[in-house]
N, C-alpha and C positions, 0 to 999 in steps of 0.2 A: 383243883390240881395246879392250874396256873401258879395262882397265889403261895400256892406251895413250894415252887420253885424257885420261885422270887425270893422266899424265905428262905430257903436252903442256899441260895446264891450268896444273899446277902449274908447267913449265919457264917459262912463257910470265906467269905471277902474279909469280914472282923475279924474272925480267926486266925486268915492270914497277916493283917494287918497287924495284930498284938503278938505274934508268933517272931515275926521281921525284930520287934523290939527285943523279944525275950518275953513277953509279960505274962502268956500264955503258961499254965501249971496244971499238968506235968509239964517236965521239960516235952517239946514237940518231938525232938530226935530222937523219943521213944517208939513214936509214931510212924511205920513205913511208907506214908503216903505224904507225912508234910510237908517234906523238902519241894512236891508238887505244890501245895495250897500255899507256901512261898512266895512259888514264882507265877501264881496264877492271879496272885491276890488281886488286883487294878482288872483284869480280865472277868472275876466274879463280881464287882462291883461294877464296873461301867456295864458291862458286854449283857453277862446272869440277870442281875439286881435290875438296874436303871433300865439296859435294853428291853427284859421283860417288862415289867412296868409300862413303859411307853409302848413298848408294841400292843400290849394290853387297852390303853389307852385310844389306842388307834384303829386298833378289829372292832372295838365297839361303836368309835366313832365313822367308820363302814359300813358298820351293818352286813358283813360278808362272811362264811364261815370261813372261809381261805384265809383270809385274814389273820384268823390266829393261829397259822400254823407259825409264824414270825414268834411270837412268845413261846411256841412252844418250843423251838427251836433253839432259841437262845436260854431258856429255861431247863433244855436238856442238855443242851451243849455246858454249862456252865457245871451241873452234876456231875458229867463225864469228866470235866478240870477237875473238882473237888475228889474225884478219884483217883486221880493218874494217869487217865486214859486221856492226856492234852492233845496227841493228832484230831482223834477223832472229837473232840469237845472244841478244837478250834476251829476245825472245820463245819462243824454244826451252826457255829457263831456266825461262817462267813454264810450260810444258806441261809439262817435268819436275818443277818440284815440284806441279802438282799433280795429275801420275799417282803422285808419291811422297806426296800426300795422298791417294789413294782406297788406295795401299798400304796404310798405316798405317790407315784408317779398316776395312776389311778383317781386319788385326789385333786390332782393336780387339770388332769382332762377334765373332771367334773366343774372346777374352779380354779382359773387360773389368777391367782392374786398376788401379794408381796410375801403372805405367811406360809401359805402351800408351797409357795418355790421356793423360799426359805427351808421349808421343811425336809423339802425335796433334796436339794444341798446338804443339810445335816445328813439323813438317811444314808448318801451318797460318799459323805466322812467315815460313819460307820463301816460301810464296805471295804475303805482303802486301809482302814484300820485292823480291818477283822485280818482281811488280805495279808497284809503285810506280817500280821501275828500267829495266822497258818504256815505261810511261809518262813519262820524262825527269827525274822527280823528282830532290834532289840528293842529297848522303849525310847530313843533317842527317837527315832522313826513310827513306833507305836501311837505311841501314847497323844502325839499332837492331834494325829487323827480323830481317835477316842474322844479325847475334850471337845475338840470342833462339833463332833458328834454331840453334846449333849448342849453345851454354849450354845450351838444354834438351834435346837430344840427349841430349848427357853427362849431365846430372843423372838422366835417366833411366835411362838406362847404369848408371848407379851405384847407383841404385833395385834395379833388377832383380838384378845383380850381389852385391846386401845384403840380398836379400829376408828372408831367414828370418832377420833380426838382430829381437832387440825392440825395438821404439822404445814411448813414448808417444805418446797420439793426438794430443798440444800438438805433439807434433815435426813429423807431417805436414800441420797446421793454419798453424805457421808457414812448411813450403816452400809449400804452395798460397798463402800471401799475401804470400810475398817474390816467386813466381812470377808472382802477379796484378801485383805491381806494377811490374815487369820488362814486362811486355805494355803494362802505362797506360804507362808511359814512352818505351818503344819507341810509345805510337800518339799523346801528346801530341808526342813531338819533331820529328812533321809541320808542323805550325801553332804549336805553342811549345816552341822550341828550348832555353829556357833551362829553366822548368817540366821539360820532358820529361828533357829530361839529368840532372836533380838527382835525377829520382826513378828513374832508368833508373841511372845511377850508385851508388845507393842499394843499389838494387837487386841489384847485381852484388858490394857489400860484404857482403852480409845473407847472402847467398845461400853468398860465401866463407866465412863461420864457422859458415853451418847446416853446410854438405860439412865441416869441420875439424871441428865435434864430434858429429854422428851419422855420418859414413863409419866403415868399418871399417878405412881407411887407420890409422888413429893406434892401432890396436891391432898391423896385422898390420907396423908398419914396425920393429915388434921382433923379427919372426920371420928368416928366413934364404933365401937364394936368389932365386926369380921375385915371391914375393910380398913381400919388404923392398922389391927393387928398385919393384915397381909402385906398393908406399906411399909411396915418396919422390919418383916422379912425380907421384901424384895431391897429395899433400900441398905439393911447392913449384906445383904448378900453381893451388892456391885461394889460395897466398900469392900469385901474380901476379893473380890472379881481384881481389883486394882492391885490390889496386894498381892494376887497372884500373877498376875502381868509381870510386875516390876520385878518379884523374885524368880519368874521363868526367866526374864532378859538375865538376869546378875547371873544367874545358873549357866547360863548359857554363855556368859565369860568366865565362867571358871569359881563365881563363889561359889561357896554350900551351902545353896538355898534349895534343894530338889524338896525336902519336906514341906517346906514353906508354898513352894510351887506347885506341886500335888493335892497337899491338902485344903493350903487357902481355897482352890479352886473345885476340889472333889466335897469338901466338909462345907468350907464357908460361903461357896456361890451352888451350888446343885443342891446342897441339903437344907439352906436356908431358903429355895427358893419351893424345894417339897413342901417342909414346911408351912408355907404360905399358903401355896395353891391345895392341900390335901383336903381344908375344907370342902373345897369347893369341888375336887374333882373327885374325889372318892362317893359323893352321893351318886357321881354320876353312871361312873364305871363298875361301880363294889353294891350298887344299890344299900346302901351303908348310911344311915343318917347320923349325922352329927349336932350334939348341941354343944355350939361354941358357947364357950367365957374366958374368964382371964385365966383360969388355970395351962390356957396353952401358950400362955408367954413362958412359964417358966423352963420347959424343955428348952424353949429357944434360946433362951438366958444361959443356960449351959452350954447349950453348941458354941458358941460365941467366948465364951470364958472358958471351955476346956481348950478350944481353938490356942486362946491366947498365953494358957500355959503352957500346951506343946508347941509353940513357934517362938513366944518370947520367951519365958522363963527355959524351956525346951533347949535354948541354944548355950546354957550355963553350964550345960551336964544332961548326959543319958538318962539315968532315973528319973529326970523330972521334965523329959521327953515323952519314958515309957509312962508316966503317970499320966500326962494331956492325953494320951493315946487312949488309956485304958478309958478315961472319963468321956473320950471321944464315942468308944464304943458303950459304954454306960448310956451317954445323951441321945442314943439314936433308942435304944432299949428304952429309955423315957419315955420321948417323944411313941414310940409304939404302943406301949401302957397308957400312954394318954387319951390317942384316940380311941382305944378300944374302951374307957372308963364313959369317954365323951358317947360312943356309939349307946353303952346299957343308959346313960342319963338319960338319952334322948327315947330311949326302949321306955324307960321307966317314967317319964316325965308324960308320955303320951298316951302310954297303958292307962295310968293315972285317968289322965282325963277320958281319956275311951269309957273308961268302967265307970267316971264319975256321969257323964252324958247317955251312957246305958241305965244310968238309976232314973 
């Protein structure tokens, strides 16, 4: 049922996304309820899609049945957008993140570490996000929340995942103050849109070359098989991370970079960083086995190159905007075909041997 929703989130996030362009056929204004999945789109994908997912992620890693009232919450709230009924579908949002903030805060009693209070922090983004977007507020004020919200998910993901690396203490001195200032810019860009962006922007550059030189990415992307592959997601994912930075700040004087800024950040650092980690965590949570090979570069190969036609080719002309878009939504439908292809190999690779070991 979860998984369901997540699906419906996300179906229903593309839709709006290709809809915003035109690309969507029929025309949407056919449709009485589009004009909603419009203005909901960013809220089915971060809030629906990603919130579910992680909450998911997280009632398993509890072990708590309360726990996954958080996904279902944001899993139904997102439904309710996809219908029209946004009071109530945003309000659902703000009661799942923050039963996915006493989750984490839970966590957190259990283990008090760098990555649970990390975590603890994002959850805590989600709230003022959800908050703000029950409340009517617009995405000047939204949306920084939102990203913070997932940004610091993954950073701490990558924390925990790097624990036992040595770092110096200057190194975890500068994430807590690129992460402080990631938060002030995400809560100036309420009331000062252009202050806040510059330093929420900033924020999100500083942030890309602490991950490029203390991750364990740039070591293991020499090594071979699951772990190359997942360092060259994480590692092109903090080069879009940077590109997104620099095109929030320019946005945020005034150029027309808000595409560049939403998506480098939404497509090119969260979906390359799924990407990466789904090996690994989908066994965990989806009880889901996977046999990696190289056929899951090639999804990734597209994320990355449709990215680059809607942002560079993108800014010569609409049509070939709406084109990176549509390929945008195509590369995630790959990438979905892929691990489901990956999950029967691994069905059928084992059967195999099962039946071979039963002779």
């Amino acid at each position: 049922m979860l998984g369901g929703l997540a699906a419906v989130s996300l179906a229903g996030g593309i839709a709006g996304g290709l809809w915003r362009l035109g690309v969507a056929l029929p025309d949407p204004l056919t449709f009485d309820r589009a004009g909603q999945v419009l203005l909901v789109h960013a809220a089915l994908m971060i809030c629906g899609f990603m919130g579910t997912v992680i909450g998911i992620e997280r009632a398993v890693a509890v072990k708590h049945p309360a726990a996954f009232i958080a996904p279902l919450a944001s899993g139904s709230g997102a439904l309710c957008l996809a219908l029209g009924q946004q009071a109530l579908g945003a309000w659902l949002g703000v009661a799942a993140a923050l039963v996915f903030l006493a989750v984490n805060a839970a966590i957190v009693r259990r283990q008090s570490v760098a990555h649970t209070l990390l975590l603890l922090a994002g959850a805590a983004a989600w709230v003022a996000g959800s908050l703000l977007f029950a409340l009517g507020r617009d995405g000047n004020a939204v949306f920084p929340w939102w990203f913070a919200f997932l940004v610091m998910t993954i950073a701490a993901e990558r924390l925990e995942m790097t624990r036992l690396m040595v770092r110096r203490p200057a190194a975890h001195l500068m994430l807590h103050a690129v992460l402080a200032l990631l938060l002030t810019g995400a809560a100036w860009s309420g009331w000062a849109p252009r202050a806040g962006g510059v330093a929420y922007g900033t924020a999100l550059v500083l942030l890309a070359a602490w991950l490029a030189r203390f991750d364990v990415a740039r070591r293991t992307v020499f090594t071979h098989g699951l772990s190359r592959y997942m360092a060259i997601c994480l590692l092109g994912g903090y080069a879009w991370l940077a590109v997104a930075g620099v095109a929030w700040a320019a946005m945020a004087l005034g150029a027309p970079t808000r595409d560049a800024a939403l998506h480098a950040l939404g497509l090119g650092f969260v979906f390359s960083m799924m990407m990466g980690h789904a090996p690994v965590v989908l066994p965990s949570i989806a009880r889901i086995k996977l046999r990696f090979g190289a056929f899951f570069y090639l999804p990734l190969a597209a994320l990355h190159l449709s990215l680059l036609m809607r942002l560079a080719l993108g800014s010569f002309g609409e049509p070939l905007r709406a084109a990176g878009a549509s390929l945008n939504a195509a590369t995630i439908g790959f990438f979905a075909a892929t691990v489901a292809g990956a999950a029967v190999a691994w069905r059928l690779q084992h059967g195999a041997a099962g039946a071979g070991k039963s002779r």
